[in-house]
ZALOZA-771807 format. One record per residue: residue in three letters; x, y, z of N, C-alpha, C in turn. Coordinates in steps of 0.1 Angstrom, whole numbers, plus 5000, padded with zeros to 4 digits. Example, Ala and Ser with C-alpha at 12.3 -4.5 7.8 and 13.67 -1.06 7.14 Angstrom:
residues 2
ALA513249435078512349555078513249675078;SER512849785071513749895071512950005079;
This chain:
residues 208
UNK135041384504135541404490135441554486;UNK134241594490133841764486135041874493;UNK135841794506136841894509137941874505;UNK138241764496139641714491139441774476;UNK138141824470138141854458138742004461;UNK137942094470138342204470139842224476;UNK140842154484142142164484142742154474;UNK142542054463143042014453142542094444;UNK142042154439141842244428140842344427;UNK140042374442139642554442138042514442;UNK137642414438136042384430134642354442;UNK134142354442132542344451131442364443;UNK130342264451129342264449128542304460;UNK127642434461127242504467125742424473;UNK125242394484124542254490123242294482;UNK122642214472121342204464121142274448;UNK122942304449123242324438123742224433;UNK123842234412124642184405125742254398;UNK125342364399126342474394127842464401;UNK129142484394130342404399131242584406;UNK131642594413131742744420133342714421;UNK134142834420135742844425135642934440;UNK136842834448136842984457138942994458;UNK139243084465140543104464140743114479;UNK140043044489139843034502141442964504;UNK141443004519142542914523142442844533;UNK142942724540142642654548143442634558;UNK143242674569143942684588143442544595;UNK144142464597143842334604144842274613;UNK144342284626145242274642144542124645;UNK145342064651144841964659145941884670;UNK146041854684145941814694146441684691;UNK146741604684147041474683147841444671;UNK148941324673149541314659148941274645;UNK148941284638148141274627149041174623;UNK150541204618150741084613151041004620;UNK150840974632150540784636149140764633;UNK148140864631146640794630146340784615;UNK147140844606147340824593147740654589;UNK148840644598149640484593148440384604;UNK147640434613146840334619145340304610;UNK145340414599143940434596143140504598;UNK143340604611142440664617141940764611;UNK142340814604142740914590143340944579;UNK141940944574142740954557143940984557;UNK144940914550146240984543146441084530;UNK144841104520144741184509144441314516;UNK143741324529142941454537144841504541;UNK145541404545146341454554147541514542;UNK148041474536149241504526148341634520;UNK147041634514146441794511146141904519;UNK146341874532146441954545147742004547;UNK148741944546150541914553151042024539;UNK150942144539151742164527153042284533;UNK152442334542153042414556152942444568;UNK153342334577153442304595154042394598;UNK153342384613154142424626154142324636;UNK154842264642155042244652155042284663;UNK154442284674153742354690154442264696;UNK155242284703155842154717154642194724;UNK154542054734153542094752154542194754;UNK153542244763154042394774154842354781;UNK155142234789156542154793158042194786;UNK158142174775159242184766159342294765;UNK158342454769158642564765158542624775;UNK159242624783159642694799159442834800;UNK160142904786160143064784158643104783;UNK157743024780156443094777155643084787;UNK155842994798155042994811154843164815;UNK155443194822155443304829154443444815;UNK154843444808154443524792152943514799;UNK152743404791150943354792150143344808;UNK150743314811150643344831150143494829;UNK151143564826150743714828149543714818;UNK149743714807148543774799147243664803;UNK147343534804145843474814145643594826;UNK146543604832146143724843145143844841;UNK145943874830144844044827143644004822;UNK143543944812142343874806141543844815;UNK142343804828140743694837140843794851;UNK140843864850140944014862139644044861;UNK138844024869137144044874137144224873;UNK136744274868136244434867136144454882;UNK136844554889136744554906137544524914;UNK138344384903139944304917140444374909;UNK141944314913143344314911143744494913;UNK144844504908145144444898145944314906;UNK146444184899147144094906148244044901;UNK149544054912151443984909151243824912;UNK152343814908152443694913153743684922;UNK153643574931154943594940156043504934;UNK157243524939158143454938158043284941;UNK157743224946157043044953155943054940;UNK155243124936154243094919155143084912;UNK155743174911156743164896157443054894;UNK157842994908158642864905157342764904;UNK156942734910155642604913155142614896;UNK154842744886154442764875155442694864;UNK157342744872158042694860158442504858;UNK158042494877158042334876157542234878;UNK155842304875154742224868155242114858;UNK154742014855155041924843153742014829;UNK152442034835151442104825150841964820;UNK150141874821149641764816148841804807;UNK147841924812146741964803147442154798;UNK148442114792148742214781148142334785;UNK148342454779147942554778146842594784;UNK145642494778144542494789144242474804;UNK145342384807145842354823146142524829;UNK146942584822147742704828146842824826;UNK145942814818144742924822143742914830;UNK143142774834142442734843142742764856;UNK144142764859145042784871144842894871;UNK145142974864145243134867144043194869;UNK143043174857141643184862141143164874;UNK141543004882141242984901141543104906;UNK143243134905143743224910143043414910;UNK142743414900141943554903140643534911;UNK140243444911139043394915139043374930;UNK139743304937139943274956141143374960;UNK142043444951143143514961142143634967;UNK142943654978141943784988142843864992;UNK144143854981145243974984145643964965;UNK146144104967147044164958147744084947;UNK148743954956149643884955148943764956;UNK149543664945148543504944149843424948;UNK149443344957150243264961150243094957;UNK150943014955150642874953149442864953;UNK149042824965147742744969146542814960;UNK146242944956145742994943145242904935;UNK146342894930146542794913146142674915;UNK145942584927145042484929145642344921;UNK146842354917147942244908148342204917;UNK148742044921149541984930151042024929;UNK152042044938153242074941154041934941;UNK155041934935155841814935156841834949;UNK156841734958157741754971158941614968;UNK160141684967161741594967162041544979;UNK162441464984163441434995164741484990;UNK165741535002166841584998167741484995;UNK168841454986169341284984170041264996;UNK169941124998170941065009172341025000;UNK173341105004173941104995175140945002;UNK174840905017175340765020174740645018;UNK173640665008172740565009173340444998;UNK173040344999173540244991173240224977;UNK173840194963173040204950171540114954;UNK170740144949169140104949169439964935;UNK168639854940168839734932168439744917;UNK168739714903168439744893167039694888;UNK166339594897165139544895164439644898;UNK164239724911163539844914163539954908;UNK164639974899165040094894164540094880;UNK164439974873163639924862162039984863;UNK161739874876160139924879159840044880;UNK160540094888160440284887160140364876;UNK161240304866161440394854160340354847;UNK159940214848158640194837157140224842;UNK157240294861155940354859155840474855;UNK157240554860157340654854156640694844;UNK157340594835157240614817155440624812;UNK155040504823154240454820152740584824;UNK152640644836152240774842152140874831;UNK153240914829153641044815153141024803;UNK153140884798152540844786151240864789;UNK150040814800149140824798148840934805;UNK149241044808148841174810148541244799;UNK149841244787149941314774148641254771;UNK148541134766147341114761145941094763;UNK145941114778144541184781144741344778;UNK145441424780145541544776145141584763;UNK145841494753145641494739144341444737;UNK143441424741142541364738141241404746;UNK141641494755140541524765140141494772;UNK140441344782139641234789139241154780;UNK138941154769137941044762138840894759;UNK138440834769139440704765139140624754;UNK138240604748137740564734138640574724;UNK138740744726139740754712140940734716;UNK141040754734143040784730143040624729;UNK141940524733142440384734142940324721;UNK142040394710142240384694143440404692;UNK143640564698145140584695146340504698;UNK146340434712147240364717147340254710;UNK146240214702146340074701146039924710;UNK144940034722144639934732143139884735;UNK143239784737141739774739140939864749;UNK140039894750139240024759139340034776;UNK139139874774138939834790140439794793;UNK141239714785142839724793143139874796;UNK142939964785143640104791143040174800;UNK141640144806140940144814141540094830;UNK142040014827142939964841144039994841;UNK144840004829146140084830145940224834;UNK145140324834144840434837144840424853;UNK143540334857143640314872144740274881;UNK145740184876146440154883147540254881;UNK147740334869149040454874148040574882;UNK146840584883146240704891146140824886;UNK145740774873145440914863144240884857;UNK143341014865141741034864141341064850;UNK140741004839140541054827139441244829;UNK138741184834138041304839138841464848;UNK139641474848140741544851141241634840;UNK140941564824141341634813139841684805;UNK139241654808137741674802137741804801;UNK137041874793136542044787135342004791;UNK135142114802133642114807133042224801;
């Protein structure tokens, strides 16, 4: 209530005080998860959230923003340059493996990588294996091959879906399956086995 007073009209009480104080502060508040599905779940106040919401931004994942990989790639680079190395490029086989990353763990994913990278390259030039991110490998299509049956193509799509959904929200959430279970609306231990059976390590997103 003491932070919804000072949004709403400037006022505080200073801790062991009764004297009533103005401030003309302003308030910056980021967060990693949607607020309003956890508003309509309960998870958060709706009075905190509409006195918060008076001017957004919206951040797509690093996925949706292709132009900014390479940007932040470079400046993680100089930032994490050991006094002694580099200086260090990246090659042409990084810059693609960087642009067609999916990024599960956002921003944080892509400085961790680059950090590896200054860290094990023993040349000039950082190559893939650097960045320590798994590489997605295609088969080239068979383009005589026969349509694939719609029951398979179903299953496919709903592990797909199913993979991507719970990547985002270990990502958004850090590993902590507790909350994203809250979030989902799942009990702890089903999303516990839904995690296992698509082969997405909660501990993989964790801030160590």
């Amino acid at each position: 209530m003491a932070l919804l007073r000072v949004l709403q009209d400037g006022t505080f009480h200073a801790l062991g005080s009764a004297r009533q104080q103005r401030t003309d502060g302003r308030v910056l508040a980021a967060t990693n998860v949607p607020l309003e599905h956890m508003v309509l779940s309960g998870a958060f106040r709706s009075d905190l959230y509409y006195r918060l919401r008076v001017f957004f931004i919206d951040l797509p994942p690093l996925r949706e923003r292709k132009g900014d990989i390479l940007v932040l790639a470079r400046h993680f680079l100089d930032q994490h340059t050991a006094s002694g190395k580099g200086p260090f490029d990246l090659n042409d086989a990084v810059k693609a493996v960087l642009a067609s990353h999916s990024w599960p763990g956002n921003v944080r994913e892509l400085e961790n990588a680059i950090l590896r990278a200054t860290v094990v390259c023993r040349t000039g030039l950082i190559s893939p294996e650097d960045l320590g991110i798994p590489t997605e490998r295609r088969a080239a299509p068979n383009l005589a091959a026969q349509p694939r049956p719609y029951q398979v193509l179903k299953r496919e799509a709903i592990a797909s879906f199913e993979r991507n959904y719970l990547t985002d929200l270990m990502a958004q959430h850090r590993g902590n399956v507790t909350h994203a279970a809250r979030m989902a609306g799942k009990d702890r231990r089903e999303l516990g086995k839904l995690l296992k059976k698509c082969g997405v390590d909660p501990r993989a997103f964790r801030v160590v």
